[in-house]
PQR file with spaces between the fields and no chain letter, atoms N, CA, C, O and H, PARSE charges and radii, in Angstrom:
ATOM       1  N    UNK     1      31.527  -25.971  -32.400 -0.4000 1.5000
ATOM       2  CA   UNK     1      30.680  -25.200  -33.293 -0.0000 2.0000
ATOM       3  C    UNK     1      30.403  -23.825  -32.696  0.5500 1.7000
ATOM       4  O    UNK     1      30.306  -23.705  -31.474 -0.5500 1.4000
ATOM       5  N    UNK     2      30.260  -22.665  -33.612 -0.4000 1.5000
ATOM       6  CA   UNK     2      30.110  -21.255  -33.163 -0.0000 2.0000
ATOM       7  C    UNK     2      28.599  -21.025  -33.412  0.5500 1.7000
ATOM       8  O    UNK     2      28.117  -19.893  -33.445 -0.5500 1.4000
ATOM       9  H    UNK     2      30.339  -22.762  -34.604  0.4000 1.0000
ATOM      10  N    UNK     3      27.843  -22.210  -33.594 -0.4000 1.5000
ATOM      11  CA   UNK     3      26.573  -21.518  -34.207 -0.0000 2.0000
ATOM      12  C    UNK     3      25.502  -20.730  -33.020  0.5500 1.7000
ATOM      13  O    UNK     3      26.034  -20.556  -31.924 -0.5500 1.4000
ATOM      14  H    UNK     3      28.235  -23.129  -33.567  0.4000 1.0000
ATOM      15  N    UNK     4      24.406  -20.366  -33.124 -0.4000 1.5000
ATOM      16  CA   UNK     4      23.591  -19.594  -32.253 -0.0000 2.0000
ATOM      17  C    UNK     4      22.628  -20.430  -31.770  0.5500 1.7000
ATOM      18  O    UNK     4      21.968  -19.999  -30.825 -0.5500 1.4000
ATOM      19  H    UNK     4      23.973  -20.507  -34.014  0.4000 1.0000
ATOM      20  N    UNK     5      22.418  -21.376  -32.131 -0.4000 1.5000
ATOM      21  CA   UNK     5      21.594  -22.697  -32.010 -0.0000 2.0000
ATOM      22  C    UNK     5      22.474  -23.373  -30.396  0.5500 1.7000
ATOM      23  O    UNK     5      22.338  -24.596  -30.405 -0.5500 1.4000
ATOM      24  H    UNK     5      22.954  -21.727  -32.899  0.4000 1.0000
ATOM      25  N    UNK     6      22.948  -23.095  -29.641 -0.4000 1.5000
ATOM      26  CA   UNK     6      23.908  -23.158  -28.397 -0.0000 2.0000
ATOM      27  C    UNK     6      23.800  -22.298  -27.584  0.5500 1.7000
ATOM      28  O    UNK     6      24.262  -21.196  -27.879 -0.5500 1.4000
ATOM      29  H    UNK     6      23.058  -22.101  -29.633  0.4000 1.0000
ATOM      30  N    UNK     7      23.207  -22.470  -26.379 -0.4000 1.5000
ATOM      31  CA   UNK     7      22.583  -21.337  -25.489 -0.0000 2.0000
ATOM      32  C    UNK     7      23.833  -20.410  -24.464  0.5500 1.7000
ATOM      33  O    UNK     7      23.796  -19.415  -23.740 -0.5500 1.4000
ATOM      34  H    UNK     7      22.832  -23.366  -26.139  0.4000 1.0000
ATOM      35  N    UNK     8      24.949  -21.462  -24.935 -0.4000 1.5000
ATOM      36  CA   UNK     8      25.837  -20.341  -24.237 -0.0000 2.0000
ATOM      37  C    UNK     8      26.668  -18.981  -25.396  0.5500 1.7000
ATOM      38  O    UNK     8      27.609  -18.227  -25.150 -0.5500 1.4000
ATOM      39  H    UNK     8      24.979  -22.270  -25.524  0.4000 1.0000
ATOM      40  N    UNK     9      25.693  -19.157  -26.852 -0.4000 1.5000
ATOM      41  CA   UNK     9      26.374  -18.114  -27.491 -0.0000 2.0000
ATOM      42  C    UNK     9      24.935  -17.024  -27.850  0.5500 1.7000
ATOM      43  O    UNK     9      24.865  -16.106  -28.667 -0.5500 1.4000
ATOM      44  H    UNK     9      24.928  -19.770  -27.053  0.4000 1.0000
ATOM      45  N    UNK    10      23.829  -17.580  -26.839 -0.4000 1.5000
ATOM      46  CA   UNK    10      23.338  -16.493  -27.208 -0.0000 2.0000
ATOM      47  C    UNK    10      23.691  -15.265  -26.595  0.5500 1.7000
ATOM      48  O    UNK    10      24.658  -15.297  -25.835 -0.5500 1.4000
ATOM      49  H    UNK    10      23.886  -18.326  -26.175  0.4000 1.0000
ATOM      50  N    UNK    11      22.819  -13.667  -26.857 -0.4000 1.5000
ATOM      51  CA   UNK    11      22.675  -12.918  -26.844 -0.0000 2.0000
ATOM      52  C    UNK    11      22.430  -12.005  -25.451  0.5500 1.7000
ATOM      53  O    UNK    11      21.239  -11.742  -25.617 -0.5500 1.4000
ATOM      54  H    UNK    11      22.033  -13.641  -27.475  0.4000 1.0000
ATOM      55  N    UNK    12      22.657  -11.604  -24.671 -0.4000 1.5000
ATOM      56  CA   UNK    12      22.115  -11.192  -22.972 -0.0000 2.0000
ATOM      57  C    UNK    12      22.579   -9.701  -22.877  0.5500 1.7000
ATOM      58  O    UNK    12      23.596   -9.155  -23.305 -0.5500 1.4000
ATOM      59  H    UNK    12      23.625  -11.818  -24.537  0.4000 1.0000
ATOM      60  N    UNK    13      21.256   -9.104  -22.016 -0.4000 1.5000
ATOM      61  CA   UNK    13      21.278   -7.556  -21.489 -0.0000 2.0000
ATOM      62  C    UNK    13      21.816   -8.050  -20.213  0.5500 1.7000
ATOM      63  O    UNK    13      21.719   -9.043  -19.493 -0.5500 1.4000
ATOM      64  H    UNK    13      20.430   -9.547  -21.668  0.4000 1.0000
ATOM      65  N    UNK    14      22.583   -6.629  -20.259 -0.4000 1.5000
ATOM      66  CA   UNK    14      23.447   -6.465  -18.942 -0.0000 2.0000
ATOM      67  C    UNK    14      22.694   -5.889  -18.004  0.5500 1.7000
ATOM      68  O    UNK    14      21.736   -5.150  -18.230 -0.5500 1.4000
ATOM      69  H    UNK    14      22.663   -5.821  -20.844  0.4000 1.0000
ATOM      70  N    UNK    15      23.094   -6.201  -16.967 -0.4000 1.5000
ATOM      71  CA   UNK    15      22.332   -5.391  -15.683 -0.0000 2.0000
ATOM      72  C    UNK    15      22.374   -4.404  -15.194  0.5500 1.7000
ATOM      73  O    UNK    15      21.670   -4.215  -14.202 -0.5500 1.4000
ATOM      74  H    UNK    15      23.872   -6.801  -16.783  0.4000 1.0000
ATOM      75  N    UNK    16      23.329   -3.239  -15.761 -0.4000 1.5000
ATOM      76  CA   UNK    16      23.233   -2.161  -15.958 -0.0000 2.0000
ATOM      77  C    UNK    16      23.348   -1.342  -16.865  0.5500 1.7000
ATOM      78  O    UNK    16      24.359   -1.418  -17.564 -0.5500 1.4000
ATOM      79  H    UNK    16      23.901   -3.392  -16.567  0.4000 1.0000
ATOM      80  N    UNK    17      22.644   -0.609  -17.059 -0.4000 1.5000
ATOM      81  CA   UNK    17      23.044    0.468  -18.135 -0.0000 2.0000
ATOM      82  C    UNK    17      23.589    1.700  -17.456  0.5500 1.7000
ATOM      83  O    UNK    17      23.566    1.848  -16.234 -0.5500 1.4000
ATOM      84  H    UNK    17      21.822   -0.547  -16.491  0.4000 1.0000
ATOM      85  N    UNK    18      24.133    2.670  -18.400 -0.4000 1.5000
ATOM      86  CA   UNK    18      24.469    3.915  -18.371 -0.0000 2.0000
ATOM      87  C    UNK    18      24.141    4.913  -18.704  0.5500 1.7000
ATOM      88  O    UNK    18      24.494    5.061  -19.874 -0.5500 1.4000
ATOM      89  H    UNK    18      24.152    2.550  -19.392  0.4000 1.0000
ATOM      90  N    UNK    19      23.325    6.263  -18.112 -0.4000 1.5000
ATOM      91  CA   UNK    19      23.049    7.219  -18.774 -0.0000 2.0000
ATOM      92  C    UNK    19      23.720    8.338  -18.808  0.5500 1.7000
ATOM      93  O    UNK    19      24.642    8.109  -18.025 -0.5500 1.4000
ATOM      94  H    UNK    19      23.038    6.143  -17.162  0.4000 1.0000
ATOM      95  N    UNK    20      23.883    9.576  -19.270 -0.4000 1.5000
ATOM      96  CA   UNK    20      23.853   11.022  -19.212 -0.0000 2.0000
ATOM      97  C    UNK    20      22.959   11.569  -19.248  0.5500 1.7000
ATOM      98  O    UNK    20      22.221   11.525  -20.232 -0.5500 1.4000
ATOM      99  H    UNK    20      23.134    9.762  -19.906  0.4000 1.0000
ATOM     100  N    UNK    21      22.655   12.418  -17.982 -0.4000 1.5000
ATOM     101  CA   UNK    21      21.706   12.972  -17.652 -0.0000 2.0000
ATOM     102  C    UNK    21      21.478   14.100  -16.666  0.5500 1.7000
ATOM     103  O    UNK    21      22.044   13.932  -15.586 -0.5500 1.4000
ATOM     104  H    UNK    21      23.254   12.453  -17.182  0.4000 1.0000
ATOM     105  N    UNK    22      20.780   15.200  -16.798 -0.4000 1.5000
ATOM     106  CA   UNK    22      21.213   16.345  -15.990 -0.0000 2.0000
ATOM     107  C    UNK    22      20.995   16.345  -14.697  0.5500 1.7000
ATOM     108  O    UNK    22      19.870   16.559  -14.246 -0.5500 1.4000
ATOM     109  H    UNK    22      20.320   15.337  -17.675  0.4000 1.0000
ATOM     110  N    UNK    23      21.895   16.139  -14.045 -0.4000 1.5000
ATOM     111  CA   UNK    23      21.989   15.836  -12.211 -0.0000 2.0000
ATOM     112  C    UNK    23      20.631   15.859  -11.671  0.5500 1.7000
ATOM     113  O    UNK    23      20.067   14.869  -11.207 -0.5500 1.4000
ATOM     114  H    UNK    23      22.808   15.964  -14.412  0.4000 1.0000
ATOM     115  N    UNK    24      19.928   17.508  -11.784 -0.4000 1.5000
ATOM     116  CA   UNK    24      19.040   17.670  -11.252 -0.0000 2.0000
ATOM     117  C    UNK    24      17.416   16.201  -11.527  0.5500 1.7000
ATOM     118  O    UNK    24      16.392   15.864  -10.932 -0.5500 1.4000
ATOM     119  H    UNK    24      20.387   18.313  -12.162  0.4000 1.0000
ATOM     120  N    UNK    25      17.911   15.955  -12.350 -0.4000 1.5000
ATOM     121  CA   UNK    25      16.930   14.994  -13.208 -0.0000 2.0000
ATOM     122  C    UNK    25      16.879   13.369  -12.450  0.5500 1.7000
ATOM     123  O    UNK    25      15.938   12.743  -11.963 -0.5500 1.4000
ATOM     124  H    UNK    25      18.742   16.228  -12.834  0.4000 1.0000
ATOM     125  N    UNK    26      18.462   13.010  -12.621 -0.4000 1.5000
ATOM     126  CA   UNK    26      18.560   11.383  -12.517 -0.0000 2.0000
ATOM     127  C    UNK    26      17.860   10.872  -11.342  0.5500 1.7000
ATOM     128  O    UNK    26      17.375    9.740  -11.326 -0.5500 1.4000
ATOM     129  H    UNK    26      19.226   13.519  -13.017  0.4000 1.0000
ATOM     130  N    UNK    27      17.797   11.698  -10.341 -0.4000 1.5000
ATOM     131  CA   UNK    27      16.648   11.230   -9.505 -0.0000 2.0000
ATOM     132  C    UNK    27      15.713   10.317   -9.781  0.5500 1.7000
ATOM     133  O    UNK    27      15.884    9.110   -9.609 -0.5500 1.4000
ATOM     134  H    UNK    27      18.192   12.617  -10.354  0.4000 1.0000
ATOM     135  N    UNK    28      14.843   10.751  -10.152 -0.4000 1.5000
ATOM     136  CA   UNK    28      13.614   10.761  -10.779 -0.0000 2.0000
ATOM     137  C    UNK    28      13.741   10.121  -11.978  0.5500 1.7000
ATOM     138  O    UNK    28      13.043    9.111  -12.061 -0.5500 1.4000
ATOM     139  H    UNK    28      14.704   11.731  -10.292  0.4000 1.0000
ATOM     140  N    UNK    29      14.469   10.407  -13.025 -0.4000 1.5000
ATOM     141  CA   UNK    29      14.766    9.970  -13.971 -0.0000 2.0000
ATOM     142  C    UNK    29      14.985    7.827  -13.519  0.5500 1.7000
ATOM     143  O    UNK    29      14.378    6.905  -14.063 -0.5500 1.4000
ATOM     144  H    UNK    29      15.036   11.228  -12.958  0.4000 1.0000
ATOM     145  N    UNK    30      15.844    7.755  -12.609 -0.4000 1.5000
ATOM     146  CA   UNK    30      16.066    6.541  -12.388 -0.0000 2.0000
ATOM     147  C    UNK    30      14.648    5.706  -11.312  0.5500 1.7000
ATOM     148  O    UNK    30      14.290    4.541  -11.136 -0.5500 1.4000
ATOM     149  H    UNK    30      16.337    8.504  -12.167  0.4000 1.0000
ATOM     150  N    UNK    31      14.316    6.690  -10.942 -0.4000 1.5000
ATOM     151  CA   UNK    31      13.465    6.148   -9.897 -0.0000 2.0000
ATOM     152  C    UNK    31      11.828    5.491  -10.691  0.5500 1.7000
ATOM     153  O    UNK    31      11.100    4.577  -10.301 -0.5500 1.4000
ATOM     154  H    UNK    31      14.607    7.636  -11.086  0.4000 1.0000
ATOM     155  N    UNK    32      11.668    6.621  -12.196 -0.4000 1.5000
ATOM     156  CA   UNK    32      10.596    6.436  -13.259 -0.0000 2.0000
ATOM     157  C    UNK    32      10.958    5.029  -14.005  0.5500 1.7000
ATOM     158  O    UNK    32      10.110    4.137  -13.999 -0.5500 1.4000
ATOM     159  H    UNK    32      12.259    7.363  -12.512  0.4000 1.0000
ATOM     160  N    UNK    33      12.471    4.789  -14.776 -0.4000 1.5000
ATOM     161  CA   UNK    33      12.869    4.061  -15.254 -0.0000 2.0000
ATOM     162  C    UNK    33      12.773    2.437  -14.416  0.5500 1.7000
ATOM     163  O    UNK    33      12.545    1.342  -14.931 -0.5500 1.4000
ATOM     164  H    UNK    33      13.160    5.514  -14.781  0.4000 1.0000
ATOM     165  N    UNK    34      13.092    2.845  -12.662 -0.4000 1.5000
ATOM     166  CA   UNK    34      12.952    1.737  -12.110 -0.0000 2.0000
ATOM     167  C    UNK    34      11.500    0.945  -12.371  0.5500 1.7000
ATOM     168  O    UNK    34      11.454   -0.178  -12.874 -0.5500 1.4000
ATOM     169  H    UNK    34      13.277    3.734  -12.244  0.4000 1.0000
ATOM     170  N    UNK    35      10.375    1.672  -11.970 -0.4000 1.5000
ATOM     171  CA   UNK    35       9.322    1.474  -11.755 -0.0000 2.0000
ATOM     172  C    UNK    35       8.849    0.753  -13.347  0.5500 1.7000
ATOM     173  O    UNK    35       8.447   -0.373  -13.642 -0.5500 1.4000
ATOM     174  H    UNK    35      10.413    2.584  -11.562  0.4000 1.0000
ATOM     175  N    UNK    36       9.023    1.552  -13.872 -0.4000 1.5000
ATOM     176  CA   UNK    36       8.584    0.824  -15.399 -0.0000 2.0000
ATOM     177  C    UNK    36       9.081   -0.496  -15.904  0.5500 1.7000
ATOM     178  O    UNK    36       8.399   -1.347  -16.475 -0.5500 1.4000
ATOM     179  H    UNK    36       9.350    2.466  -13.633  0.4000 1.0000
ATOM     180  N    UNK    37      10.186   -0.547  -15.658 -0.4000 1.5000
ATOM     181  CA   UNK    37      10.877   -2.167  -15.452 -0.0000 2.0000
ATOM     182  C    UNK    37      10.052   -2.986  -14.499  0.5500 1.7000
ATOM     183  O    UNK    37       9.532   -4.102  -14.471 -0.5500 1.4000
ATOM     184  H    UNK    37      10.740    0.144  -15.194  0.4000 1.0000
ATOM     185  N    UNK    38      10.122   -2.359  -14.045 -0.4000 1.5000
ATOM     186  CA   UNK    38       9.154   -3.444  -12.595 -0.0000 2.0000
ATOM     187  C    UNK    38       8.043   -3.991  -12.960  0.5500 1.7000
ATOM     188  O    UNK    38       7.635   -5.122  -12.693 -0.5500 1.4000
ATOM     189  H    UNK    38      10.545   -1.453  -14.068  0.4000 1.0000
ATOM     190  N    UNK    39       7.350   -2.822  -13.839 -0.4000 1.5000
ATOM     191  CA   UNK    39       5.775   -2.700  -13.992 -0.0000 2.0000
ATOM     192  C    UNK    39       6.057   -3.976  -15.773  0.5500 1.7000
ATOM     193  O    UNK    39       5.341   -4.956  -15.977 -0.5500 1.4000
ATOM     194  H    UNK    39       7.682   -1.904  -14.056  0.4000 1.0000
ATOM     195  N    UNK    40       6.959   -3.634  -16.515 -0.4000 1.5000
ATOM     196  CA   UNK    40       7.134   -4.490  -17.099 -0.0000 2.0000
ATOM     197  C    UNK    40       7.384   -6.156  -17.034  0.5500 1.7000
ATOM     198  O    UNK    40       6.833   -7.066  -17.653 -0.5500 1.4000
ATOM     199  H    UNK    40       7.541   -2.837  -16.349  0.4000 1.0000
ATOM     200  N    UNK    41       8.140   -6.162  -16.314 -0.4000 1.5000
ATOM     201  CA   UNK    41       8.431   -7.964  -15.950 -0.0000 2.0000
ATOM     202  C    UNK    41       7.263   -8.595  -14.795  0.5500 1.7000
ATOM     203  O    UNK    41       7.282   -9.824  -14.737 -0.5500 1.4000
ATOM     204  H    UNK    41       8.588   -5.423  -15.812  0.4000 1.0000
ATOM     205  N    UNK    42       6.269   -7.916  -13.886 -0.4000 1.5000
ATOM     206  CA   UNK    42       5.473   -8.535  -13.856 -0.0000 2.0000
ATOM     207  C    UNK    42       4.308   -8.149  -14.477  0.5500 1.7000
ATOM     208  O    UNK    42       3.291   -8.269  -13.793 -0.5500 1.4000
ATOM     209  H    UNK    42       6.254   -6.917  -13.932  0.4000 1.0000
ATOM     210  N    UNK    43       4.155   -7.602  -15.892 -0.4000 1.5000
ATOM     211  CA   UNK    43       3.385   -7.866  -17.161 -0.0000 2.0000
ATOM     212  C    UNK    43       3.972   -9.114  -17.663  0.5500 1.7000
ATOM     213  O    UNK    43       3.316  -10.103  -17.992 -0.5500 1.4000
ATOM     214  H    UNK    43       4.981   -7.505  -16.448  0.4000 1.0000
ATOM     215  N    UNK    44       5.182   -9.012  -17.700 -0.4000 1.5000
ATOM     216  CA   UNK    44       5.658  -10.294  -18.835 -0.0000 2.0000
ATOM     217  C    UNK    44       5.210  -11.394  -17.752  0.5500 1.7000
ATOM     218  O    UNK    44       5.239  -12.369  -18.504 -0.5500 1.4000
ATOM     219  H    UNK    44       5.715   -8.208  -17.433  0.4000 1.0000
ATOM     220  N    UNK    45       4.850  -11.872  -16.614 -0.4000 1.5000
ATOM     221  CA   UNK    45       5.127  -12.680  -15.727 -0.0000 2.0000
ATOM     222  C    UNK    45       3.892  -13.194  -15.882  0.5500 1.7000
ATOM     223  O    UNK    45       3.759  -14.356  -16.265 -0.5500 1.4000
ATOM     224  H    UNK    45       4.827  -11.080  -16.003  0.4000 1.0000
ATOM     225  N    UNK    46       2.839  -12.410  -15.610 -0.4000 1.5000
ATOM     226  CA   UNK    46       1.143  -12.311  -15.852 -0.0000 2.0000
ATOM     227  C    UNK    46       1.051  -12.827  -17.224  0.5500 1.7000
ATOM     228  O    UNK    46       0.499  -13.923  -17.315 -0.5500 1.4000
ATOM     229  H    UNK    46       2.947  -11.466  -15.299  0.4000 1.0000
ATOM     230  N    UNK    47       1.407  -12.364  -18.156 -0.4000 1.5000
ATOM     231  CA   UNK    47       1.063  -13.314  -19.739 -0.0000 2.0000
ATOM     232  C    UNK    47       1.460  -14.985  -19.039  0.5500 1.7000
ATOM     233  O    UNK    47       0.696  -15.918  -18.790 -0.5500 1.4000
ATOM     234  H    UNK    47       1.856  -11.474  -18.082  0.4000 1.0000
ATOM     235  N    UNK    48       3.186  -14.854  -18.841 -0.4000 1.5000
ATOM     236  CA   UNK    48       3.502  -16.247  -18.937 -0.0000 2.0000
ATOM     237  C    UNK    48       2.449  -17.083  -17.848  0.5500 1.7000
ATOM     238  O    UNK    48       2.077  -18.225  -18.118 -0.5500 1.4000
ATOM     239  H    UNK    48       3.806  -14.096  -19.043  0.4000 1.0000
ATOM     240  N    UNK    49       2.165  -16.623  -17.026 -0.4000 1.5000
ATOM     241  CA   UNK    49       1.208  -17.341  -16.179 -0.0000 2.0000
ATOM     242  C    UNK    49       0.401  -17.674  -16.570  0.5500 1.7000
ATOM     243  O    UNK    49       0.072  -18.860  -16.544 -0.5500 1.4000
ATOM     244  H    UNK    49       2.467  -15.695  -16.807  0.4000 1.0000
ATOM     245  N    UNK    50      -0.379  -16.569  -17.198 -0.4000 1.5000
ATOM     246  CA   UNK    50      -1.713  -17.372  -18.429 -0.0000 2.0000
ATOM     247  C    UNK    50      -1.634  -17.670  -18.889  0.5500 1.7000
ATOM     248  O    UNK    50      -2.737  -17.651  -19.435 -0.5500 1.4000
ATOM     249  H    UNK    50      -0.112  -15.606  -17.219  0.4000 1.0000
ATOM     250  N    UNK    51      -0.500  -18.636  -19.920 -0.4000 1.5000
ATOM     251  CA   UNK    51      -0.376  -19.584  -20.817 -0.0000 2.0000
ATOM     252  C    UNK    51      -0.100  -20.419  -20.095  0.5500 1.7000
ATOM     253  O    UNK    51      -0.725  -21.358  -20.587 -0.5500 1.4000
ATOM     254  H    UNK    51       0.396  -18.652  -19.476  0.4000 1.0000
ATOM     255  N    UNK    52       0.462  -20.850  -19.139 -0.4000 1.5000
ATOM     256  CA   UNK    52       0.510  -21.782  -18.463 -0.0000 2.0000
ATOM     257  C    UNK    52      -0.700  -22.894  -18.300  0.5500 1.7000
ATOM     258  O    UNK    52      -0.902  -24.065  -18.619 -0.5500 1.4000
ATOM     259  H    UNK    52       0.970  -20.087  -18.739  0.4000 1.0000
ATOM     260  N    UNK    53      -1.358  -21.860  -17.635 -0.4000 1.5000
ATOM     261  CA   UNK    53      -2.755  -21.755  -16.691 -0.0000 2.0000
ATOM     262  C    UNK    53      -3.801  -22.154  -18.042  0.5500 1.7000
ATOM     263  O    UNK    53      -4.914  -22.664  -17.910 -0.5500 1.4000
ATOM     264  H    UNK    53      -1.194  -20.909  -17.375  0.4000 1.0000
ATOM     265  N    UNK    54      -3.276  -21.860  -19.106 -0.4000 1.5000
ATOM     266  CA   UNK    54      -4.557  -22.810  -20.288 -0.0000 2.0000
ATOM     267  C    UNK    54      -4.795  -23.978  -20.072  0.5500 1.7000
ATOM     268  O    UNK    54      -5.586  -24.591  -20.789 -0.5500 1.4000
ATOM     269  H    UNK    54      -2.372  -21.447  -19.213  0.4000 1.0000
């Protein structure tokens, strides 16, 4: 079966992306982007903990 209901046909982000971006920038640019990811998944981590923790 091809259906989506089968966890090996779901959907997945890759572990990298690609940008264009002006040299002087990607620095920073990647170093902002890092941090916000970061700052994101242990937000998502902190919810899941408190549902747990009910």
């Amino acid at each position: 079966s091809t259906s989506d209901a089968n966890p090996l046909f779901a959907a997945a982000l890759p572990n990298v992306f690609v940008a264009i971006v002006p040299e002087a920038a990607a620095e920073k640019l990647a170093r902002h982007v890092s941090e916000r990811v970061c700052a994101w998944v242990k937000e998502q981590g902190g919810s899941v903990l408190k549902r747990l923790l009910k």
